[in-house]
C-alpha beads as a LAMMPS data file, in Angstrom:
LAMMPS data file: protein, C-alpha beads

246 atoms
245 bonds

1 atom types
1 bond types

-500.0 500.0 xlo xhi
-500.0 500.0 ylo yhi
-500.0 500.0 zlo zhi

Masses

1 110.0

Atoms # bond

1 1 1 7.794 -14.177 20.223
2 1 1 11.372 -15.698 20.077
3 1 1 14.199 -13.407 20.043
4 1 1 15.559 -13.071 16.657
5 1 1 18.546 -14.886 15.718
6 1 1 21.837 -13.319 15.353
7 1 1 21.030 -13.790 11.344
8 1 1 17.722 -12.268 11.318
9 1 1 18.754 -9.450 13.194
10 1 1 21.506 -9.208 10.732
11 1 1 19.238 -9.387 7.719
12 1 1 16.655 -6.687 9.387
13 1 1 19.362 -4.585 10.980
14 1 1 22.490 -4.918 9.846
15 1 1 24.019 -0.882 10.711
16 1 1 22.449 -1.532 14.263
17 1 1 19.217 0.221 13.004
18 1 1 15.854 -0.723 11.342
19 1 1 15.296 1.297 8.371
20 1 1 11.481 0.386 7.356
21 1 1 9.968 1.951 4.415
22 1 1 6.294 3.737 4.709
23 1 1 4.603 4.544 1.418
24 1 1 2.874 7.286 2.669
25 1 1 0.885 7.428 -0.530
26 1 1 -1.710 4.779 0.950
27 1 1 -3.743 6.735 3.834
28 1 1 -5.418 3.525 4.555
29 1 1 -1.982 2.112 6.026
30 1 1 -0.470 5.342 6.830
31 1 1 -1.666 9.291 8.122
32 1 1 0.369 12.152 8.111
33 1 1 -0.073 15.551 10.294
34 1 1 -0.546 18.137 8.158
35 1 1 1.098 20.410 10.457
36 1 1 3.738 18.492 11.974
37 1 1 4.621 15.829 9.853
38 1 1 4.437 13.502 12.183
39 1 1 3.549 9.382 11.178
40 1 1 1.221 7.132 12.331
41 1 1 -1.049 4.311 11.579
42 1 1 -0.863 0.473 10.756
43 1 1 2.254 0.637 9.446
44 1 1 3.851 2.599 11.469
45 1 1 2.618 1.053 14.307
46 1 1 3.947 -2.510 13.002
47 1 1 7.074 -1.205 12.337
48 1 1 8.024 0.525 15.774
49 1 1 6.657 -2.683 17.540
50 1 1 8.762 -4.909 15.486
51 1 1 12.071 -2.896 16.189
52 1 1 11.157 -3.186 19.862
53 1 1 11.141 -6.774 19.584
54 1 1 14.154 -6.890 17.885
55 1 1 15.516 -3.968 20.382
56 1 1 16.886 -1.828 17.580
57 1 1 15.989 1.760 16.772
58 1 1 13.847 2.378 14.106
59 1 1 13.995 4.695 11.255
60 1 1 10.872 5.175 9.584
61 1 1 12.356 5.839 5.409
62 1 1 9.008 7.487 3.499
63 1 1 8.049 7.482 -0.105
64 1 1 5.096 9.043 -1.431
65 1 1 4.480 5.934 -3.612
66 1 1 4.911 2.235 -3.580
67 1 1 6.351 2.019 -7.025
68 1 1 9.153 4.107 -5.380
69 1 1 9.136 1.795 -2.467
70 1 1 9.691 -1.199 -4.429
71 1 1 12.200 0.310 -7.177
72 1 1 14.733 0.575 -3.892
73 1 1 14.275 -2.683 -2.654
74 1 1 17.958 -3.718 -3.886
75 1 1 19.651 -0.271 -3.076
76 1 1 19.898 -1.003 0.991
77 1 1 17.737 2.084 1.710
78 1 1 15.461 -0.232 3.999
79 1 1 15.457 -3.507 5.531
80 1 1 11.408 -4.041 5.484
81 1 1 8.834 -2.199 3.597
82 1 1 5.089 -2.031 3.670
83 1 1 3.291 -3.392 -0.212
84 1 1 0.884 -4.730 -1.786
85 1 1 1.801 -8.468 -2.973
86 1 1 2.294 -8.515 -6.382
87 1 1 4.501 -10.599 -9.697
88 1 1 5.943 -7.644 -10.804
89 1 1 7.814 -6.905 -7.345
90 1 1 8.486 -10.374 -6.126
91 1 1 11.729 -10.673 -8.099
92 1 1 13.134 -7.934 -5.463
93 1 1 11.237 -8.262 -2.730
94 1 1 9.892 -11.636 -0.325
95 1 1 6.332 -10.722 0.553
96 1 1 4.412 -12.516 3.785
97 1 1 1.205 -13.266 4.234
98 1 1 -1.012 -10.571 3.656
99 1 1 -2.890 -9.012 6.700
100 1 1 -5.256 -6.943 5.067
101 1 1 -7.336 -6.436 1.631
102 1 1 -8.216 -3.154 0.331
103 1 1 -10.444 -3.019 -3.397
104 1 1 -8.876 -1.051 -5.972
105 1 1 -11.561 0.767 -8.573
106 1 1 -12.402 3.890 -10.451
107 1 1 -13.812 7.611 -9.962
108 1 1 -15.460 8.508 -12.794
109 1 1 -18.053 11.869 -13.604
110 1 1 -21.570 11.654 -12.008
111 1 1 -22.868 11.409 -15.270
112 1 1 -20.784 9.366 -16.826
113 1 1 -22.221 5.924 -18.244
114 1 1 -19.446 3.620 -17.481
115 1 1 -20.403 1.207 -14.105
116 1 1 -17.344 -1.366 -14.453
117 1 1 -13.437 -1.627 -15.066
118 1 1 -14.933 -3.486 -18.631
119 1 1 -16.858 -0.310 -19.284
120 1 1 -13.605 1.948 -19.475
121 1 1 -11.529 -0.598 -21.051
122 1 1 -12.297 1.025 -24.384
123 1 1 -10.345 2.613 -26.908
124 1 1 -9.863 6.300 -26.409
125 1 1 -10.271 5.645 -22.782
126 1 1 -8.064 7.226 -20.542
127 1 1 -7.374 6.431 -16.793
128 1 1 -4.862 7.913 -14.609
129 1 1 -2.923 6.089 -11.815
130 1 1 -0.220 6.322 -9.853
131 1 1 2.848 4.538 -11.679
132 1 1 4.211 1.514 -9.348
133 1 1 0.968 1.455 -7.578
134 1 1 -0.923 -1.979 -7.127
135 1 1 -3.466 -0.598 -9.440
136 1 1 -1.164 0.504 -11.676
137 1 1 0.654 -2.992 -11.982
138 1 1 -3.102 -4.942 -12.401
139 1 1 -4.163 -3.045 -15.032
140 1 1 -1.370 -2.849 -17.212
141 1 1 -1.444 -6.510 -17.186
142 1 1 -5.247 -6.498 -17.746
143 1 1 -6.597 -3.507 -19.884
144 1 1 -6.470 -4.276 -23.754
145 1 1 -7.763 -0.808 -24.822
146 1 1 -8.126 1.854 -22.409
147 1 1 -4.746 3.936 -21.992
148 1 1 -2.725 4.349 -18.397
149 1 1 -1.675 7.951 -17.633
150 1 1 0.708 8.130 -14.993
151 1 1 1.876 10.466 -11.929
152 1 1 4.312 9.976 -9.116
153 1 1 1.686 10.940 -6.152
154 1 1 -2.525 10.409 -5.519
155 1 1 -2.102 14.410 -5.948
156 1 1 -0.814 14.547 -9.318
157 1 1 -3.267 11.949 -10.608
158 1 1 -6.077 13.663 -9.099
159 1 1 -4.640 16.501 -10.723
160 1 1 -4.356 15.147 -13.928
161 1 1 -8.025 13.445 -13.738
162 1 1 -9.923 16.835 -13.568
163 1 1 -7.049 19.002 -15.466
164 1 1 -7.061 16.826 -18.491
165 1 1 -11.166 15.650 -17.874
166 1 1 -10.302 11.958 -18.078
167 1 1 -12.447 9.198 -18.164
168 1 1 -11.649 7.718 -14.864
169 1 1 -8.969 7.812 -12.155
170 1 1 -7.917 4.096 -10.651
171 1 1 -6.902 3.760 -6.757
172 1 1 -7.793 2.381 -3.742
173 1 1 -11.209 2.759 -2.770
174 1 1 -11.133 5.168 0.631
175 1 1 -9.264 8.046 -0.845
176 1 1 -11.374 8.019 -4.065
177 1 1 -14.598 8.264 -1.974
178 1 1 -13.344 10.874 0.235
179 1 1 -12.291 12.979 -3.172
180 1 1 -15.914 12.352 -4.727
181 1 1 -17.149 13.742 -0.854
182 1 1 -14.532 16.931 -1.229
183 1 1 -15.893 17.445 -5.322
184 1 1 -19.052 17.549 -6.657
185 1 1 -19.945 15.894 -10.124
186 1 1 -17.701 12.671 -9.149
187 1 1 -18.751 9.479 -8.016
188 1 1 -16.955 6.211 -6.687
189 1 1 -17.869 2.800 -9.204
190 1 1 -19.531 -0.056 -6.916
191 1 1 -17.499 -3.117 -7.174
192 1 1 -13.378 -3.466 -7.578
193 1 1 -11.838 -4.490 -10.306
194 1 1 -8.990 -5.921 -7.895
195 1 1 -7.931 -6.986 -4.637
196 1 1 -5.253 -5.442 -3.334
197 1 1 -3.260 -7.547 -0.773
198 1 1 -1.369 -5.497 1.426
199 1 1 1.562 -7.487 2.921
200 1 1 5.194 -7.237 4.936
201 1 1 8.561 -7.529 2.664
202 1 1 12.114 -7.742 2.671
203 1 1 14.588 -7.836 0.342
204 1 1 15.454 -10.782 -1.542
205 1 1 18.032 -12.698 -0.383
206 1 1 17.481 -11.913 3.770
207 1 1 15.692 -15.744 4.309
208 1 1 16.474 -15.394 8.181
209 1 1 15.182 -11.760 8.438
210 1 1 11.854 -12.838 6.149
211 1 1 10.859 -15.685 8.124
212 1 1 11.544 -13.502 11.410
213 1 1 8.489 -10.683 9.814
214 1 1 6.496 -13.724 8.326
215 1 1 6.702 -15.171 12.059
216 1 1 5.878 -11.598 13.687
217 1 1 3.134 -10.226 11.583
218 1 1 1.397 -13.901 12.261
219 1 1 1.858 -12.966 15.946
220 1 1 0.464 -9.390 15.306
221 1 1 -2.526 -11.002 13.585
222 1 1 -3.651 -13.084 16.306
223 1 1 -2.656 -11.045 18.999
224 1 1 -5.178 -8.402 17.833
225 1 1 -2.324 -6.195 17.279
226 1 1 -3.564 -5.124 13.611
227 1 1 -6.920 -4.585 14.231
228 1 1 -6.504 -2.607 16.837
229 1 1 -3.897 -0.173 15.260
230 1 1 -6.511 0.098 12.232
231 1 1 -9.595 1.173 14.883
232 1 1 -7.327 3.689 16.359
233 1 1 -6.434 5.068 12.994
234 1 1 -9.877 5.014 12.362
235 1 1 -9.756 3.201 8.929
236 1 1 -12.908 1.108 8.140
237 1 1 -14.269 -1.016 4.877
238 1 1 -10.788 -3.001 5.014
239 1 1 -10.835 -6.797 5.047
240 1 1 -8.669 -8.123 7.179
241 1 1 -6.954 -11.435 6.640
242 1 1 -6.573 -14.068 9.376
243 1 1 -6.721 -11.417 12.088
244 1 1 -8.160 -11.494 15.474
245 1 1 -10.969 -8.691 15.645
246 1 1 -11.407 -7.002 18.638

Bonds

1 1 1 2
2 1 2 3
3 1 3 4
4 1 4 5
5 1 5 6
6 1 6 7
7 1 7 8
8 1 8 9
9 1 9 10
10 1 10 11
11 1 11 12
12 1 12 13
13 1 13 14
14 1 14 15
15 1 15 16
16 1 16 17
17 1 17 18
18 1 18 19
19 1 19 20
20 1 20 21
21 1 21 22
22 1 22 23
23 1 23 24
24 1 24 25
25 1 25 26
26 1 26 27
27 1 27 28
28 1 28 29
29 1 29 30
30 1 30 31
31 1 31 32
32 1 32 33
33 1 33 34
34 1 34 35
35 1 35 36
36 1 36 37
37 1 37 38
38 1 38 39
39 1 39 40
40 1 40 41
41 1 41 42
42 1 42 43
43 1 43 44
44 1 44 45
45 1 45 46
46 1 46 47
47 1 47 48
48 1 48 49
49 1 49 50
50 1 50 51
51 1 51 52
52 1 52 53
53 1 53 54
54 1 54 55
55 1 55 56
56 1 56 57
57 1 57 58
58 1 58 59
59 1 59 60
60 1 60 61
61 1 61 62
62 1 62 63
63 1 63 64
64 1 64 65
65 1 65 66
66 1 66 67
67 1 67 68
68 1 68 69
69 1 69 70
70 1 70 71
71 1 71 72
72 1 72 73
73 1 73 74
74 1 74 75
75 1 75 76
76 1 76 77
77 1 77 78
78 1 78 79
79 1 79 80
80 1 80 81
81 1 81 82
82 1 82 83
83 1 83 84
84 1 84 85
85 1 85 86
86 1 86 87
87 1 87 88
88 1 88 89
89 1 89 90
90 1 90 91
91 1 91 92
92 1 92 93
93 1 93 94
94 1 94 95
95 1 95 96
96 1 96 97
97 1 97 98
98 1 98 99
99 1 99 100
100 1 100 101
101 1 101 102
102 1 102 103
103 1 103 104
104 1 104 105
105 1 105 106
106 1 106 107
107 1 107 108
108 1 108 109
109 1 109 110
110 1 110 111
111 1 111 112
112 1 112 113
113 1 113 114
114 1 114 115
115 1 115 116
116 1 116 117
117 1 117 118
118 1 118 119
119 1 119 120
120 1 120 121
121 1 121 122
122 1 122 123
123 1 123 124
124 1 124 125
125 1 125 126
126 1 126 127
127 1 127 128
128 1 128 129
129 1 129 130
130 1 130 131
131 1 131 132
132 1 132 133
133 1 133 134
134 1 134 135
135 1 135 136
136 1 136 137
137 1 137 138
138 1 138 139
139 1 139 140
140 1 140 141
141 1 141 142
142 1 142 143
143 1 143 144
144 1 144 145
145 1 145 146
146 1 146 147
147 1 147 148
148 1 148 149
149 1 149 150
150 1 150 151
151 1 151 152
152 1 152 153
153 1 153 154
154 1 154 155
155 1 155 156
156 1 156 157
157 1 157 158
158 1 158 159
159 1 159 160
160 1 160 161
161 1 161 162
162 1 162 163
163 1 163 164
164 1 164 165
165 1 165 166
166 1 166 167
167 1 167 168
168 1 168 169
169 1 169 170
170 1 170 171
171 1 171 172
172 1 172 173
173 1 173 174
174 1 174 175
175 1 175 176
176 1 176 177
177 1 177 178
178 1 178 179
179 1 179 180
180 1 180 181
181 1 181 182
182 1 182 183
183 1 183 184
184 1 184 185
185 1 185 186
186 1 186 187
187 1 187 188
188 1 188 189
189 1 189 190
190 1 190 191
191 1 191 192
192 1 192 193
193 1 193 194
194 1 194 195
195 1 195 196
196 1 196 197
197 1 197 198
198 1 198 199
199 1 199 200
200 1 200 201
201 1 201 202
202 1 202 203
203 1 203 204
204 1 204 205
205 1 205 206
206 1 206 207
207 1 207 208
208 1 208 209
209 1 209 210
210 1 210 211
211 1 211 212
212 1 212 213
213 1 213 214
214 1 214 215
215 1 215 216
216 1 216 217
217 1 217 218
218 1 218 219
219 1 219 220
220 1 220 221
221 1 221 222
222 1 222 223
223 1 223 224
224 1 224 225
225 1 225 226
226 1 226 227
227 1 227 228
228 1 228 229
229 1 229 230
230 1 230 231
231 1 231 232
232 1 232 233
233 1 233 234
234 1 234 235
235 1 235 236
236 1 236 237
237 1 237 238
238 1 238 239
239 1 239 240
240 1 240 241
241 1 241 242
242 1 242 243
243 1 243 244
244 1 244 245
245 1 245 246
């Protein structure tokens, strides 16, 4: 790649250091050492490679939640953030392409009868999610009938789910199936009910600094950059978008 302008590196760095939020509420993108703490995966691998290019530290700024994520997109806490694309967040942030596409759906009770998003969007219903997620932000647009109950973290919903015996618990796909694995009585529906688009951003307003991350992540695409940070984080059943499989 092109060595960033003195503007991009402005808009991406601007104290001399790349601040680069990781939702660590996603394990698809992101895993966590239980014991040390320590960060890795997709995300974290695209954001230490893109401060190298830029030749700038990098402070990785987490949130246990991309509603969280996106609600400090205008308070200067980070210069480029890891999201799903979606209308409710483009007014603060400027989204690339995305690079990969994860299903959101529903857990629901062994026995329960519902096989479909349409089947729970009843009234009485009630679905938990985590507020700010993708999922979160589809269905309130989409349900007519079914009722959103909402907790900062995957814990707290899965919390909720079985605490309150709910009808279903929305999120992405790998962490529901490998709670159904860990519980017995629970089962993952076939289908999705969305696409999730996982994507860069930046803040609004940084056009030299956005273009320099839309330019980079198309690099990291074809490169095979992305797909292999996803095989050594061992993540499968993504789709990814206009990468170069190795």
């Amino acid at each position: 790649m092109d060595s960033p302008t003195p503007a991009a590196l402005h808009d991406l760095a601007p104290s001399g250091t790349l601040h680069a939020a990781i939702n660590t509420g996603n394990p698809v993108l992101v895993q966590q050492d239980a014991a040390t703490g320590e960060l890795s995966g997709v995300t974290v691998d695209l954001a230490r490679e893109l401060g190298r290019l830029l030749d700038v530290p990098v402070e990785l700024v987490t949130y246990n939640g991309a509603g969280k994520v996106s609600d400090a997109a205008g308070s200067g806490a980070w210069n480029v953030a890891f999201l799903a694309i979606d209308p409710a967040r483009s007014a603060a942030i400027r989204f690339t392409a995305p690079y990969v596409i994860i299903e959101g759906t529903c857990i629901v009770g062994a026995d329960s009868p519902d096989m479909t998003i349409g089947d729970l969007d009843r009234p009485g219903k009630r679905i938990s999610v985590v507020k700010g997620a993708a999922y979160d932000l589809y269905l309130t647009r989409t349900l007519k009938h079914a009722q959103l109950l909402r907790k900062s973290t995957f814990e707290e919903q899965m919390d909720l789910f079985l605490d309150e015996q709910l009808d279903a618990s929305a999120g992405v796909r790998q962490p529901l199936e490998e709670f159904a694995r860990n519980h017995k009585g629970f089962r993952v529906l076939e289908g999705r009910f969305t696409e999730i688009r996982q994507a860069m951003g930046t803040p609004q307003g940084r056009n030299a600094g956005a273009s320099y991350v839309a330019e980079f992540l198309d690099e990291m695409k074809t490169s095979g950059f992305i797909a292999e940070a996803f095989k050594r984080a061992g993540q499968v059943g993504v789709t990814l978008v206009g990468v170069k499989k190795t």
